[in-house]
C-alpha positions as CSV (number, residue, x, y, z in Angstrom):
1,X,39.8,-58.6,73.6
2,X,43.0,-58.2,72.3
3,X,45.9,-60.6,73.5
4,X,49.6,-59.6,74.0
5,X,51.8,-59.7,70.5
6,X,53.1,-62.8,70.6
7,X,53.1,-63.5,66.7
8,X,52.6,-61.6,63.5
9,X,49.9,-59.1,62.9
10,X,49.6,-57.1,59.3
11,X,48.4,-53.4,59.2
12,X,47.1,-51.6,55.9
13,X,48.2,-48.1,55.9
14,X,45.8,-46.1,54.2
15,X,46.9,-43.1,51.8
16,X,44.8,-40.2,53.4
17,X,46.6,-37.6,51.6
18,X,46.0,-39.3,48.4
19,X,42.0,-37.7,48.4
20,X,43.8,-34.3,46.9
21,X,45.5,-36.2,44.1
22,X,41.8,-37.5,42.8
23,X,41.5,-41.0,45.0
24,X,37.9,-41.1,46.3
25,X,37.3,-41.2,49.8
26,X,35.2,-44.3,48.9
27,X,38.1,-46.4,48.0
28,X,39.5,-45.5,51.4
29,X,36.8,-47.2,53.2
30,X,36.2,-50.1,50.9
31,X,40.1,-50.7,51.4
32,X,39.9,-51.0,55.3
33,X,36.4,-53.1,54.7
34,X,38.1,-55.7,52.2
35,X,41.4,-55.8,54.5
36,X,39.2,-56.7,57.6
37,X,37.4,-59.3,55.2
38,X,40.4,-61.1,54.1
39,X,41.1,-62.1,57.7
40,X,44.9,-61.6,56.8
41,X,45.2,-57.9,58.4
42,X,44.5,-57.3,61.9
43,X,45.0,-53.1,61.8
44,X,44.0,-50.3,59.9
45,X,46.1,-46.7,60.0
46,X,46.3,-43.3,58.6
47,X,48.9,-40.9,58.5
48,X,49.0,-37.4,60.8
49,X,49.5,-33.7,59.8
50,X,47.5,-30.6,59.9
51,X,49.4,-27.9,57.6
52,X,53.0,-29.5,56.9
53,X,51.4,-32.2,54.7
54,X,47.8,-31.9,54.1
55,X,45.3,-34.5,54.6
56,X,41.9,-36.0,56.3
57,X,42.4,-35.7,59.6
58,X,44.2,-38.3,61.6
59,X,40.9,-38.9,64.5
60,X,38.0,-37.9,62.0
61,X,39.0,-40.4,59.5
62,X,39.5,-43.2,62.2
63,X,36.1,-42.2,63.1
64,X,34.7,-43.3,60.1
65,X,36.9,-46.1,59.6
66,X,35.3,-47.4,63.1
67,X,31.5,-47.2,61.5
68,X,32.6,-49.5,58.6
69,X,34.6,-52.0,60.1
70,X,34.1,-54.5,63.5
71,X,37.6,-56.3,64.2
72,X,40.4,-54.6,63.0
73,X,42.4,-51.8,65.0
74,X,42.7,-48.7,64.1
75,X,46.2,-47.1,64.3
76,X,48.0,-43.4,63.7
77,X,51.2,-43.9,61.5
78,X,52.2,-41.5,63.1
79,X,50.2,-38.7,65.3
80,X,52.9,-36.1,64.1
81,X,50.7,-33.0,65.2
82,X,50.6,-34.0,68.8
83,X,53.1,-31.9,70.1
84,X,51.0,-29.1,68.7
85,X,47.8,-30.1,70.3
86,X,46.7,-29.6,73.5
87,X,46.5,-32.7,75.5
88,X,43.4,-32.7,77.3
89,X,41.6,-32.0,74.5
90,X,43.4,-34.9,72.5
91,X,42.8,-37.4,75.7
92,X,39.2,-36.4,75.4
93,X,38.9,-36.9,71.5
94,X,40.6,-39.9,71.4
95,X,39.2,-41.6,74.4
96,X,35.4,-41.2,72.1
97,X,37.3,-42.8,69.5
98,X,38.3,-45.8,71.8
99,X,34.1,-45.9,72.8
100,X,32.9,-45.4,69.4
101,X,35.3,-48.2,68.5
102,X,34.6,-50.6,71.1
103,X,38.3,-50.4,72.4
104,X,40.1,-50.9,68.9
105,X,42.4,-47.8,69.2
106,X,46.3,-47.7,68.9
107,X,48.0,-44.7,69.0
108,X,51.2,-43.8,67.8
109,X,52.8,-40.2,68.7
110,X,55.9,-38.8,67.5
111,X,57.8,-35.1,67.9
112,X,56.8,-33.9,64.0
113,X,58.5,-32.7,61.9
114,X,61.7,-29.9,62.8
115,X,61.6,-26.2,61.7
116,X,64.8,-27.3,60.5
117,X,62.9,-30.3,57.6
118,X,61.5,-27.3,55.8
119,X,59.5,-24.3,55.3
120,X,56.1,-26.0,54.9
121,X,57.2,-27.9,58.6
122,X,58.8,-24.3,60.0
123,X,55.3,-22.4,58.8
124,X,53.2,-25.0,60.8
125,X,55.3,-24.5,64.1
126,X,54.8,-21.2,63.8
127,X,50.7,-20.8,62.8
128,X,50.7,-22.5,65.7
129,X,52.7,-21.1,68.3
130,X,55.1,-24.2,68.7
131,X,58.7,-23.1,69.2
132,X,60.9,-26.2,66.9
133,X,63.1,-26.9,69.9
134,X,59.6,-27.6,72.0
135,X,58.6,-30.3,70.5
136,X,60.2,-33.5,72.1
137,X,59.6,-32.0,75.5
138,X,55.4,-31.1,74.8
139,X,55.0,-34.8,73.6
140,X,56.5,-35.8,76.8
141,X,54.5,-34.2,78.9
142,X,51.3,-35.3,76.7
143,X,52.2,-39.0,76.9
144,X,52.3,-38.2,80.7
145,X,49.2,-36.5,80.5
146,X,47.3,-39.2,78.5
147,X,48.5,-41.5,81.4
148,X,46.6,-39.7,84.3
149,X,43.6,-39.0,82.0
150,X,43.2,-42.4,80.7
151,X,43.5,-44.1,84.3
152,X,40.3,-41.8,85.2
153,X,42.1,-39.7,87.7
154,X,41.0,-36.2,88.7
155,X,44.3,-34.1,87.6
156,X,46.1,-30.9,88.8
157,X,49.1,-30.2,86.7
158,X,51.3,-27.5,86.6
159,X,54.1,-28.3,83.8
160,X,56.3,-26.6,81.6
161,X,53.7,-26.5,79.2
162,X,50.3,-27.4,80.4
163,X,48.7,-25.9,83.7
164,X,45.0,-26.8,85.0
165,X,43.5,-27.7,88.3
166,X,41.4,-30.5,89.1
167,X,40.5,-31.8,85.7
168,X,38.8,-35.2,84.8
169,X,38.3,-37.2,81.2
170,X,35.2,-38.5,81.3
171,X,33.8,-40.8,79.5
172,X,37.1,-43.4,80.5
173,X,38.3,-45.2,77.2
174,X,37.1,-48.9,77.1
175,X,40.9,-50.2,76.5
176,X,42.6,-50.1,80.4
177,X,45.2,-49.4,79.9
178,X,45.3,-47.8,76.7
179,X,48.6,-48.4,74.5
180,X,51.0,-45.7,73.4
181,X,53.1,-46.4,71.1
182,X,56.5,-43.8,69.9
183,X,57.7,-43.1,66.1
184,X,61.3,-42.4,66.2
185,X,63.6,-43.4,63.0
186,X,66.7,-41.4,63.4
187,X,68.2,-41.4,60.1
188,X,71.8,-41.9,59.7
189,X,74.5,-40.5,59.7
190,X,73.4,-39.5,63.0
191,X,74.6,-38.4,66.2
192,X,75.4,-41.5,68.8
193,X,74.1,-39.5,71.5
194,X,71.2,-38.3,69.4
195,X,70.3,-41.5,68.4
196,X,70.6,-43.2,71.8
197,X,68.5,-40.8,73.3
198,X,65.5,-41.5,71.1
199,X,65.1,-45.0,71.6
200,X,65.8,-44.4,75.4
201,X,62.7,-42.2,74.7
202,X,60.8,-45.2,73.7
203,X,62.0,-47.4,76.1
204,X,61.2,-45.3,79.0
205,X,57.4,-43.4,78.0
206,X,56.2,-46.2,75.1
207,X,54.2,-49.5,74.9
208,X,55.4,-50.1,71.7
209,X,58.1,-48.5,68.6
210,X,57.1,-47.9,65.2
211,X,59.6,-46.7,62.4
212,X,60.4,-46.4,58.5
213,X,62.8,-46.4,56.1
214,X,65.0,-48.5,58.2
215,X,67.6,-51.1,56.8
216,X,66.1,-54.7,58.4
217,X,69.4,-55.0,60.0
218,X,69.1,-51.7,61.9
219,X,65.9,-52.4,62.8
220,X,66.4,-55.5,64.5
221,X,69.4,-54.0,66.6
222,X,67.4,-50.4,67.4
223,X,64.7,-53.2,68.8
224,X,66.7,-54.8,70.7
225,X,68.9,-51.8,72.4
226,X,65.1,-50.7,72.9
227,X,64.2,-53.2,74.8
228,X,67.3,-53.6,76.7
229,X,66.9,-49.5,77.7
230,X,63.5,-50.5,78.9
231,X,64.8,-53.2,81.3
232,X,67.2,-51.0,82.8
233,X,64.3,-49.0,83.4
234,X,62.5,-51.6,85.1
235,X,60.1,-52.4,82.4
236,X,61.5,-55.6,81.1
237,X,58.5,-57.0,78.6
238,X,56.5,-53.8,78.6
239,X,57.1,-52.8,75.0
240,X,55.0,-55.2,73.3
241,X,55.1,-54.2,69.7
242,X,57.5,-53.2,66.7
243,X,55.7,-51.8,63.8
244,X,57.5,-51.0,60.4
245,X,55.3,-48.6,58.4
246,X,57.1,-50.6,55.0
247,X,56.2,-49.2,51.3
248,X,54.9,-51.8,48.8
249,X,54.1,-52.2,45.2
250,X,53.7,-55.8,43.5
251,X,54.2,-56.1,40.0
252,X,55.6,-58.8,38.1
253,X,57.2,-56.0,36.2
254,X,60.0,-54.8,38.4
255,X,61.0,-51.9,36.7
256,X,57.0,-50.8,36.5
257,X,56.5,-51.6,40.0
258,X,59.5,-49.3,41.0
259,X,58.9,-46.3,37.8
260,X,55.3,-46.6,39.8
261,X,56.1,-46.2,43.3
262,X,58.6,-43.2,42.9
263,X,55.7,-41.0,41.0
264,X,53.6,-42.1,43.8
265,X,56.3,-41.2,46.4
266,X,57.6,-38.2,44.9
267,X,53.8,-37.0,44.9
268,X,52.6,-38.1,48.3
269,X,56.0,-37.0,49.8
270,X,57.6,-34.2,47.7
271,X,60.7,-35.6,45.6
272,X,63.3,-34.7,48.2
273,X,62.9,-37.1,50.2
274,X,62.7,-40.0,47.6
275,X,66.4,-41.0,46.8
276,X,67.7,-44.5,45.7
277,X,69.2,-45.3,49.4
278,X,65.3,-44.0,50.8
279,X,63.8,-46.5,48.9
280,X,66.6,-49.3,49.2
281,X,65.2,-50.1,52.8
282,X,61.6,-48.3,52.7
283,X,60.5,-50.3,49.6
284,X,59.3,-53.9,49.0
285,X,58.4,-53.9,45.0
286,X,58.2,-56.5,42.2
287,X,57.0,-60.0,41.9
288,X,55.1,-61.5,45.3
289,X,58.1,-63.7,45.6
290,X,60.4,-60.3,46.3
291,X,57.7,-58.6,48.5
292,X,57.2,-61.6,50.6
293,X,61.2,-61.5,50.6
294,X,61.8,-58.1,51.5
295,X,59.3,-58.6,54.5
296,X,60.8,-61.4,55.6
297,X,63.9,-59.9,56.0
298,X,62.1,-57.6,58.9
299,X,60.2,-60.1,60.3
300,X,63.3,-62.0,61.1
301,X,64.9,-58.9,62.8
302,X,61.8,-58.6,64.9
303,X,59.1,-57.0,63.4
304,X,55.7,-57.8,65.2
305,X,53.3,-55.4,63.2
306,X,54.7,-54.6,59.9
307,X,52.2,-52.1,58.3
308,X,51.9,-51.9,54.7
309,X,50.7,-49.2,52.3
310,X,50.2,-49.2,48.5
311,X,52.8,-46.9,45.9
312,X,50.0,-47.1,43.5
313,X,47.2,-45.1,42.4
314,X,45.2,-48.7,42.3
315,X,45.3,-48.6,45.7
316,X,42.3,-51.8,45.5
317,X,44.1,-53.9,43.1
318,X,47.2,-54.1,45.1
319,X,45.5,-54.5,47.8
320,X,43.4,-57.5,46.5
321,X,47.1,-58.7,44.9
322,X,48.4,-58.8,48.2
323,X,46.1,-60.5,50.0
324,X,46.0,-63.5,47.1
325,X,49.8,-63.6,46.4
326,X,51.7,-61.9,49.2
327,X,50.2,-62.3,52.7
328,X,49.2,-66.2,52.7
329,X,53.2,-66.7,53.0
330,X,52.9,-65.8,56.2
331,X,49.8,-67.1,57.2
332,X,51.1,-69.8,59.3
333,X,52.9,-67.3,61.6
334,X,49.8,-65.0,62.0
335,X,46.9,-67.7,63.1
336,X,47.2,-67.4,66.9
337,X,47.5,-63.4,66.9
338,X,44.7,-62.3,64.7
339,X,41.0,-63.3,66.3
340,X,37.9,-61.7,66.7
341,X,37.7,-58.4,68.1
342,X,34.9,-58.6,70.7
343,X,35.7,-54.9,73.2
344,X,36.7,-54.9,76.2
345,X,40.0,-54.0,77.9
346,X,43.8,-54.8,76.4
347,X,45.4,-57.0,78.1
């Protein structure tokens, strides 16, 4: 079963946009197998959206993930469409994946993206029926939702939202309870209040806060006001995990390594949102002795889970290149949190 986080656990974050820019699904799944192989990574994710950002879909392609792999979890980074899905159907869904899995779910939700981000985020709202301003408040009432589902209660609910009488998820997950994890990475400049209400947000509703793009020194203080927001909500020591969803290329050639990732960026992304301060604090690139730097540098402001994916189009060769050159740095630190997956509930 799995054990509390009290050391250092390694995700792969796997590009499942990247099959409409000529990647093979196959290298996908070979990816996750040789990732579980190496011992040094202890979770598997995939991105989330339905129209904003094209891709394989989040629980489909966790699905197969599950058939070719035995230990390693299996994560959304992040489940950005789950404000616009409807949360007994999304309990029900990703309870089968928990089964199919043998309990080796982790699921990360966020708000999405606003009307405000862009037209392609403003025309997804809309095809489906999501008013922008909705958003924060649906995923709250799905996190509470998932709750009552997942604890194999028969539920009644009349929300803001959601309305249904005596409704039951059956089959029940095999993790109990199951982990929810938020996304939140207000960028600054922001709002004080803004800010401080989204990792109150976490805090309050989440077993655990992933981000991106975030300075390590922000990081390690948005961790810790998280955690001291949860104890003033009386759950001191229920947020067990900090992910950092952290881009990576390693090339002895700096100036390859970074020309590479922004092409990969500005194609995976859209060029936007790729500037020089983006990358400054989203990016580990260069020689293994930078990469293992640069994650370092977030490991010491409290990173548990720090979840990296490839800004290459060799998505295998930096892969194998991180598991020789980059990840046995930190082996030492990961031994007593990576073991066998053998089922059964978290604890």
């Amino acid at each position: 079963m799995h054990q509390t986080i009290h050391g250092l656990r390694f995700g792969l974050s796997l590009p499942n946009r990247a099959v409409l820019f000529g990647t093979p699904v196959d290298a996908l799944l070979t990816a996750a197998q040789q990732a579980e192989e190496s011992g040094l990574f202890d979770s598997v994710w995939v991105g989330d959206n339905l129209l904003s950002k094209p891709r394989l879909e989040a629980i489909v392609t966790l699905s197969a993930l599950a058939t070719c792999t035995r230990r390693v979890r299996l994560g959304t980074i992040c489940m950005a469409s789950f404000p616009l899905r409807h949360p007994l159907l999304f309990a029900i869904q990703w309870a089968s994946l928990d089964i199919l899995s043998n309990g080796r779910t982790l699921l990360t939700v966020c708000a999405g993206g606003s009307a405000s981000k862009g037209p392609r985020f403003a025309a997804e709202l809309h095809a489906l029926g999501v008013p922008s301003n909705e958003r924060i408040p649906r995923m709250e009432e799905g996190i509470a939702l998932l709750r009552q589902f997942w604890q194999g209660e028969t539920v009644s609910h009349r929300g803001r939202f959601y309305q249904f009488e005596d409704v039951q998820v059956l089959p029940q997950p095999v993790q109990q309870p199951m982990p929810i994890l938020i996304a939140v990475n207000p960028v600054r400049p922001v709002d004080a209040a803004v800010e401080e209400r989204a990792l109150r947000r976490v805090a309050r509703l989440a077993d655990g806060w992933q981000t991106d793009g975030t300075p390590p020194h922000v990081f390690g203080e948005r961790w810790q006001r998280i955690q001291e927001y949860a104890t003033e909500y009386e759950r001191e020591g229920a947020l067990r995990e900090s992910v950092l969803h952290l881009m990576v290329n390693i090339n002895d050639d700096t100036a390859t390594a970074l020309r590479e990732s922004v092409t990969f960026l500005e194609g995976y992304y859209g060029k936007g949102g790729v500037t020089q301060e983006k990358l400054d604090s989203w990016l580990a690139y260069g020689s293994p002795a930078a990469v293992i730097e640069k994650i370092g540098q977030f490991i010491e402001a409290g990173c548990t889970t720090p979840v990296l994916r490839f800004t290459s189009p060799d998505q295998i060769g930096q892969l194998e290149r991180c598991i020789a050159d980059v990840l046995p740095a930190f082996q030492s630190r990961m031994a007593a949190s990576i073991a066998p997956h053998t089922g059964g509930a978290a604890q």
